[in-house]
ZAMARGU-4260 file (C-alpha; in steps of 0.2 Angstrom, whole numbers, plus 5000, padded with zeros to 4 digits):
<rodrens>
0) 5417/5598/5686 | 5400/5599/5676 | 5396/5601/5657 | 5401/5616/5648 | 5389/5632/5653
5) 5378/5642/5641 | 5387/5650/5628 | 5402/5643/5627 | 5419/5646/5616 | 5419/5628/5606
10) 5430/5619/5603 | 5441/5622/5619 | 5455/5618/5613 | 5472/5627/5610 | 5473/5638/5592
15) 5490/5629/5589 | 5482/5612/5591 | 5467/5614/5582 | 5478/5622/5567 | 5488/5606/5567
20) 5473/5595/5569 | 5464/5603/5555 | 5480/5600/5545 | 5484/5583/5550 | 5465/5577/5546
25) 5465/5586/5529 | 5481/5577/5524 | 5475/5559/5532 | 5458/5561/5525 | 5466/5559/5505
30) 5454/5569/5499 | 5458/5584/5488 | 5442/5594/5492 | 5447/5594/5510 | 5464/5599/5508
35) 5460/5612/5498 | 5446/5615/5512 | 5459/5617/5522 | 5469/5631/5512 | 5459/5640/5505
40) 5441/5636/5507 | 5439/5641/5523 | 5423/5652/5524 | 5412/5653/5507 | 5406/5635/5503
45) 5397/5630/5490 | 5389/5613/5491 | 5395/5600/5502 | 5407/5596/5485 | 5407/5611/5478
50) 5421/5622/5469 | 5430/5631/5482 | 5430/5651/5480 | 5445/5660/5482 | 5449/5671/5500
55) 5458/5687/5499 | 5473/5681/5509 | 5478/5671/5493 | 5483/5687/5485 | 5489/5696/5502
60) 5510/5695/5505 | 5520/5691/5519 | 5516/5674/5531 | 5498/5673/5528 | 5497/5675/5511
65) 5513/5662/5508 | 5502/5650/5519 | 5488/5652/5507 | 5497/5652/5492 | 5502/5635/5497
70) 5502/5623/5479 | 5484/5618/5487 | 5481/5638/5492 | 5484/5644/5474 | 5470/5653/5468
75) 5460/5643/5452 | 5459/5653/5437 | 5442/5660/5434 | 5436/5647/5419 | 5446/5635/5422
80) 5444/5618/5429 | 5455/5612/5447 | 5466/5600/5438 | 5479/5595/5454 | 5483/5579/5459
85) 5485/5571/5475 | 5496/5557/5479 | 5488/5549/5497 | 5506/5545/5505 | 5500/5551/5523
90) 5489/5540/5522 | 5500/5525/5518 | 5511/5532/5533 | 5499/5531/5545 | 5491/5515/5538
95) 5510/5506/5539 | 5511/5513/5555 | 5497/5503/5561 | 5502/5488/5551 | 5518/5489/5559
100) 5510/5489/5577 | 5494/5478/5578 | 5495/5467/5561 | 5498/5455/5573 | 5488/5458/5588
105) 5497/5460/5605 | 5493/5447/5618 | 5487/5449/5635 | 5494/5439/5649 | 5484/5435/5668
110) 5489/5424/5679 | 5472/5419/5685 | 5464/5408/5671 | 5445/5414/5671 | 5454/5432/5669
115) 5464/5424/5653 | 5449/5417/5646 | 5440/5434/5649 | 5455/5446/5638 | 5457/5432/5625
120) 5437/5436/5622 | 5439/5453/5622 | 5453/5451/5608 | 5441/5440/5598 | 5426/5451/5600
125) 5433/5468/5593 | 5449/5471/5604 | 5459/5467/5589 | 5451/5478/5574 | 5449/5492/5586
130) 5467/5491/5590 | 5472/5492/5572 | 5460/5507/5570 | 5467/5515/5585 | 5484/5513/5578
135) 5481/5522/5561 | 5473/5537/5570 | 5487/5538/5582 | 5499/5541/5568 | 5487/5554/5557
140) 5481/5565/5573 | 5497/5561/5586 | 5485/5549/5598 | 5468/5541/5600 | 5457/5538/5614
145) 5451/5523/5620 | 5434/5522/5627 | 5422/5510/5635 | 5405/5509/5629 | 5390/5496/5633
150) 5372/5496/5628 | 5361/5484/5636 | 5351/5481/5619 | 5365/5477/5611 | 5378/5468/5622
155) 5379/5462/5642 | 5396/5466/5642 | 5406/5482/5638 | 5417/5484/5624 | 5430/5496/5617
160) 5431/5509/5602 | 5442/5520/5598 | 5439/5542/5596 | 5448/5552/5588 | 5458/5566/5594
165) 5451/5580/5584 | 5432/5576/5591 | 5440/5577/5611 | 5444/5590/5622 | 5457/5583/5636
170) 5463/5589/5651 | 5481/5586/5657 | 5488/5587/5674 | 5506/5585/5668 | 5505/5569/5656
175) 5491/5561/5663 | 5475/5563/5657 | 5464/5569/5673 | 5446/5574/5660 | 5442/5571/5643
180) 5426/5580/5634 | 5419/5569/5618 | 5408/5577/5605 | 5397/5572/5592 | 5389/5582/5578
185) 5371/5577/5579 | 5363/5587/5566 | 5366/5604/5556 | 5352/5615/5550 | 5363/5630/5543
190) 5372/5639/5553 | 5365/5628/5570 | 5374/5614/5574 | 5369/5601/5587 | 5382/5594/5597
195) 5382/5578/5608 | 5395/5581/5623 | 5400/5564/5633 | 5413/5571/5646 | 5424/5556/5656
200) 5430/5562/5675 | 5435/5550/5689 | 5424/5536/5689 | 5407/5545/5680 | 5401/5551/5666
205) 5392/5565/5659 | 5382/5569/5645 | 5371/5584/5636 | 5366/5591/5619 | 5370/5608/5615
210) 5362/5619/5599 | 5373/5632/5595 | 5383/5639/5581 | 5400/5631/5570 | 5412/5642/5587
215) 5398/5643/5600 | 5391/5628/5608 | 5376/5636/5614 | 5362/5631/5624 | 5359/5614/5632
220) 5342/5605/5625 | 5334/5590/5631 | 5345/5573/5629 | 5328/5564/5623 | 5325/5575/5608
225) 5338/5564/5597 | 5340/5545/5595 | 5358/5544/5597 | 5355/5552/5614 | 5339/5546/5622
230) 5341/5534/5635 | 5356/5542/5641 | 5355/5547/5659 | 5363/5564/5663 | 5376/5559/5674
235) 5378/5542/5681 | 5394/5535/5693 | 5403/5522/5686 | 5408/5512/5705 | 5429/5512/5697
240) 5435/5525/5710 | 5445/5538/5704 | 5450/5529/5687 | 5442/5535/5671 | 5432/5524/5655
245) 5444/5531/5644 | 5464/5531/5641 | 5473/5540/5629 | 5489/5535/5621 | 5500/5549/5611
250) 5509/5544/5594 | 5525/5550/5603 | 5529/5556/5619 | 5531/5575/5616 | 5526/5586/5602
255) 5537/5597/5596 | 5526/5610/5588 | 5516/5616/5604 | 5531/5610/5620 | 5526/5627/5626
260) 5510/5628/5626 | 5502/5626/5642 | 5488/5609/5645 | 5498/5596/5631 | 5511/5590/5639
265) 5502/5573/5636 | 5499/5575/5619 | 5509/5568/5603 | 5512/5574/5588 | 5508/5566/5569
270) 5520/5556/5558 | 5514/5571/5546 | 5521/5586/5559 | 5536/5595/5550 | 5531/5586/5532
275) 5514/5598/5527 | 5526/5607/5514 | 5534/5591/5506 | 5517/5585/5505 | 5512/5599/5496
280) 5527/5600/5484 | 5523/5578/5481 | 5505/5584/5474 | 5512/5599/5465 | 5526/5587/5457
285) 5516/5574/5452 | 5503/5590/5445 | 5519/5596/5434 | 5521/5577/5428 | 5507/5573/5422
290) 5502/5590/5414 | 5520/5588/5404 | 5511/5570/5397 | 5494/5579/5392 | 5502/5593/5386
295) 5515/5584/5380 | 5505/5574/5367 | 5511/5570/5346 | 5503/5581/5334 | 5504/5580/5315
300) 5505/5595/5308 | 5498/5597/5290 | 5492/5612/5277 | 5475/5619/5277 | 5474/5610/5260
305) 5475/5595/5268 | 5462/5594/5277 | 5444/5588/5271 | 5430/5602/5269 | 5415/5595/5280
310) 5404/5609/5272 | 5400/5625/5279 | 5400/5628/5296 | 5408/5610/5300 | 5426/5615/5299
315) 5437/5604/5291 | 5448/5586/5299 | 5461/5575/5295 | 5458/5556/5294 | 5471/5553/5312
320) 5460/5567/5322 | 5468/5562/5338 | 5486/5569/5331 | 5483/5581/5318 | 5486/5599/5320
325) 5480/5611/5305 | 5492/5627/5300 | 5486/5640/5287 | 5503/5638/5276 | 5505/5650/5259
330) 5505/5641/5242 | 5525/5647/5240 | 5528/5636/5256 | 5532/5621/5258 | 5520/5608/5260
335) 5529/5595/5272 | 5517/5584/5285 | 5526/5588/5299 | 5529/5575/5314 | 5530/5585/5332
340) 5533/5577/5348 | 5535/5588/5364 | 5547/5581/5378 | 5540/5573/5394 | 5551/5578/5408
345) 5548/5559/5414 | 5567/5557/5422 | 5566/5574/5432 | 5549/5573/5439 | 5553/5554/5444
350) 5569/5561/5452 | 5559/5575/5462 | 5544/5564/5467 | 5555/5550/5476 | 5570/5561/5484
355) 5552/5570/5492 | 5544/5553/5497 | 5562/5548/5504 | 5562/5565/5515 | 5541/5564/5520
360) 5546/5544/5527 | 5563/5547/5536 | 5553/5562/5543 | 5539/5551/5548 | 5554/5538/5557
365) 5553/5524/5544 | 5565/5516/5532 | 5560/5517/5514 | 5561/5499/5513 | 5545/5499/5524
370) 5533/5503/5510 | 5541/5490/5499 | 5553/5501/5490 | 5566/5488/5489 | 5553/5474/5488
375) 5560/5468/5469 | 5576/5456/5471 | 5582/5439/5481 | 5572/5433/5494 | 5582/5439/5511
380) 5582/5432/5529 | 5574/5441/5545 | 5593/5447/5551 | 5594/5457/5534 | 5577/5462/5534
385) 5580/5469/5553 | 5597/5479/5546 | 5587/5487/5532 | 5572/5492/5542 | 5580/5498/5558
390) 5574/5514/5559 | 5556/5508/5556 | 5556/5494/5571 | 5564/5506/5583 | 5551/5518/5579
395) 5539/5504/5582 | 5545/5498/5599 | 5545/5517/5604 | 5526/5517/5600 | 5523/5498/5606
400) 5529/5506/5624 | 5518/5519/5624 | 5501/5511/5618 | 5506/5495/5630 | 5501/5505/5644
405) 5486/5513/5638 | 5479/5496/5634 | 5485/5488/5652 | 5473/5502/5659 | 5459/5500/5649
410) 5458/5483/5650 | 5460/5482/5668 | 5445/5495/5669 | 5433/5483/5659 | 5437/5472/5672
415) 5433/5482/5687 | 5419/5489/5677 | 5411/5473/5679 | 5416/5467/5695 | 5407/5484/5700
420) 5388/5478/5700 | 5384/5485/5684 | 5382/5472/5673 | 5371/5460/5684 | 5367/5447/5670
425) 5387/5441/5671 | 5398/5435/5679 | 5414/5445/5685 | 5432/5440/5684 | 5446/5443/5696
430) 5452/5460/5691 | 5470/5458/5685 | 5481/5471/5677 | 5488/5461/5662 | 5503/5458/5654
435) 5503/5468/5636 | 5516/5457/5626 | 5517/5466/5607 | 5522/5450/5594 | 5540/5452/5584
440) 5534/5459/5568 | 5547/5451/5557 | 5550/5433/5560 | 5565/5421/5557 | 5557/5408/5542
445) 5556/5389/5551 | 5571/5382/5542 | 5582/5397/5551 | 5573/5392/5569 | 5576/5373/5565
450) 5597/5375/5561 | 5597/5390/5578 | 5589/5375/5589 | 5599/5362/5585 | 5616/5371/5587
455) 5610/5377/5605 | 5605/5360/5605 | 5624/5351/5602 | 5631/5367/5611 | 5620/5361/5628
460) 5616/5381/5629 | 5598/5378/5628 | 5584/5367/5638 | 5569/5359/5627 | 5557/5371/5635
465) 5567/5387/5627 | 5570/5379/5610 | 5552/5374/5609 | 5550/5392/5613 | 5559/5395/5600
470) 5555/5388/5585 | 5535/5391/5589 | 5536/5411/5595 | 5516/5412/5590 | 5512/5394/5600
475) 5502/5398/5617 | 5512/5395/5633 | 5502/5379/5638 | 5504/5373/5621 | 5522/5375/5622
480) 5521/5366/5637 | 5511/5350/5631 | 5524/5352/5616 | 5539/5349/5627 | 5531/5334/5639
485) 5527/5326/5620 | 5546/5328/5616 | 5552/5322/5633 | 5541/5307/5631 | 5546/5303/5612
490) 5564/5307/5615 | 5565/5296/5632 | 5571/5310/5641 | 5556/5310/5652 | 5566/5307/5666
495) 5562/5310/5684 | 5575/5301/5693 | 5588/5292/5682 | 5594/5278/5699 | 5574/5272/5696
500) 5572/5257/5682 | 5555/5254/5674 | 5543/5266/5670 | 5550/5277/5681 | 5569/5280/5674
505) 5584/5268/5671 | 5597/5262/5682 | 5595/5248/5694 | 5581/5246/5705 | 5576/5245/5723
510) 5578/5227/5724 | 5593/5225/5713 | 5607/5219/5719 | 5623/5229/5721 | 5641/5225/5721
515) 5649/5232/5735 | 5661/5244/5734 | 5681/5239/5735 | 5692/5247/5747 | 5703/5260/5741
520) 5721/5250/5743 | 5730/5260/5756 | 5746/5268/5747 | 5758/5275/5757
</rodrens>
């Protein structure tokens, strides 16, 4: 199926998703200009950090005028400065949620070495911090794509990157993806915009400019006319058979916003989906708190008479100019200094902030404790830690299954990839699906492993080979192998025959001599 024709509706994507994209980018982004892009700033825009101007749907009722009068839809008063807060907990979400899945980096296991050596490079050479990108996208925006890119100026081999999921278009054929179509914003002049399209099908990729408008694509120009584009060759085949360059692995496995719409039965859904309005209430609490503390400051409040006459036309001051507050009192009152301090509702918007929080993570599938809520206290053992955070490792193993095979395929792609001719200057690999093995994120200390081996140990439950195991979960497997022949050989246990003597085992040798055996007396 070729490029996008003339003209074109752009993006091609759903309204739903793109509404919950837009949504999900603006919260992950932290940024309060484009939230408030996202409410209320929608068409008028002045300067790329301007002050947003308000629409008339904030003063509309019903559903569209509720949405917009969201606390980040609220119209500013004319004169008056923005003076909301924003607190970036989506973005610790989604950034936990990566943290959670790829601090440590999975391993990839082949059983043919040169193919071992060959994925443990590509984990050193970027596999890893693309992974831990890809996982923080996949919570904000309810996947991520991963892509194969090469340039032959840069790199003989291909490597990895991650997309995000609002700059795609994808095509599902039930939950597989079958065509994705990549865009890239190359330049804007106004109202033009010139987009890059890279679109992936079964085993080729294509690529073209449009200039168009911010919802029509427009007209294809030449791919040369750009440096990020030139070089690129229109279409090219790709020698992988029927597989694509590009996987994508959902957050979850359905999204519950848009079940029903037809073409994203692949797609996930965002740790933020169902949270937008507790998010917004967070900001708007924290708003309410720290406007009590401004507003909330001691004032002094003293007669006119008191204060010092610093001539005409310069008003008049109290020594304490940070506290003083002047009131024009009459002579026959009295003439107290009066101490004033308002009440800072510090209890009740502590109270409202954390029962939101609480609600925005359990939402999201984490336990509290994740975010180091209960981090203050005795020092606790990995058992504990996995009763506390239940919630957040299951939701971890759920999202651990689903990016496993997305990175099984890519990486098997690299490896036909090269074995395809392609990349003449190197040398190819047997191409091997590999094992993806996600390590356990939380860990018994070594005192715990040490006491667990040695009462398998007594109990004869355990051979030396599982115990090493064991007690070194991060050691490689032939390392764990010369570890137990160093123990066998320490321990005398190296033992391949215990009948042989010498070097070879105890017992009496070949050329020992051996009583014969009695006969059994015969007993009636």
């Amino acid at each position: 199926m070729p490029l996008p024709s003339k003209g074109a509706a752009w993006p091609p994507i759903a309204p739903e998703v793109r509404c919950s994209l837009e949504d999900w980018s603006a919260w992950y982004s932290a940024n309060p200009n484009k939230i408030a892009d996202r409410y209320y700033w929608r068409s008028t825009r002045v300067g790329q950090y301007g002050q947003p101007a308000n629409r008339p749907s904030q003063f509309r009722g019903g559903l569209v005028g509720g949405i917009a009068r969201m606390f980040w839809g609220e119209p500013t008063p004319l004169g008056e400065k923005r003076a909301k807060l924003h607190v970036p907990l989506a973005g610790d979400i989604a950034r936990t949620s990566a943290d959670l899945l790829y601090s440590e980096p999975p391993t990839l296991k082949a059983d043919n070495t040169d193919t071992q050596e060959r994925l443990e490079e590509m984990l050193k050479r970027g596999l890893k911090r693309t992974l831990l990108a890809s996982g923080e996208l996949a919570a904000a925006l309810g996947g991520v794509y991963l892509r194969i890119c090469w340039d032959d100026e840069i790199s003989d081999r291909p490597w990895i990157t991650a997309v995000h999921a609002d700059a795609a278009a994808p095509e599902f054929r039930g939950e597989v993806l079958r065509a994705v179509t990549f865009w890239t914003v190359l330049a804007v002049d106004g109202a033009k915009i010139v987009r890059h399209l890279e679109r992936h099908e079964p085993g080729a990729i294509l690529h073209g400019v449009y200039e168009g408008s911010e919802d029509n694509l427009g007209t294809p120009i030449d791919l040369g006319a750009f440096p990020e584009t030139k070089g690129l060759a229109p279409a090219r085949d790709l020698r992988i058979g029927k597989r694509l360059a590009v996987v994508y692995i959902p957050n979850t496995v359905t999204a519950r916003d848009w079940r029903d719409v037809p073409g994203t039965a692949g797609l996930g859904q965002s740790d933020f989906q169902g949270s937008e309005t507790f998010l917004d209430a967070l900001d708007e609490t924290y708003t309410s708190w720290m406007r009590d503390v401004r507003l909330g400051k001691s004032r002094i409040l003293v007669p006119d008479g008191y204060l010092r006459n610093n001539g005409p036309g310069q008003g008049m001051s109290w020594d304490d100019r940070e506290v003083f507050a002047g009131m024009n009192i009459p002579p026959t009152q009295g003439q107290d200094i009066t101490l004033n301090q308002f009440a800072i509702r510090y209890e009740e918007h502590r109270a409202t902030a954390e029962e939101l929080i609480g609600k925005i993570i359990r939402n999201a599938g984490y336990n509290g404790g994740t975010f180091g809520d209960d981090s203050a206290g005795p020092a606790v053992t990995a058992t504990e830690i996995k009763a506390k955070q239940a919630r957040s490792l299951s939701t971890r193993a759920r999202k651990a299954e689903l990016a496993a095979v997305g990175i099984a395929d890519i990486t098997e792609t690299v490896l036909i990839l090269e074995a395809s001719g392609l990349f003449p200057g190197i040398t190819a690999v047997e191409v091997e699906r590999p094992d993806v093995r996600f390590q356990d994120s939380v860990q018994d200390d070594i005192k715990t492993l040490a006491e667990t081996a040695e009462l398998l140990r007594r109990a004869e439950a355990a051979s030396t080979e599982i115990l090493v195991a064991l007690t070194n979960p991060g050691m490689d497997e032939d390392d764990q192998k010369a570890e137990v022949a160093r123990i066998k050989s320490e321990s005398g246990r190296d033992v391949s025959d215990p009948t042989m003597t010498g070097s070879e085992g105890f017992g009496p040798g070949p050329t020992s001599s051996r009583e014969e055996p009695r006969p059994e007396p015969n007993r009636r």
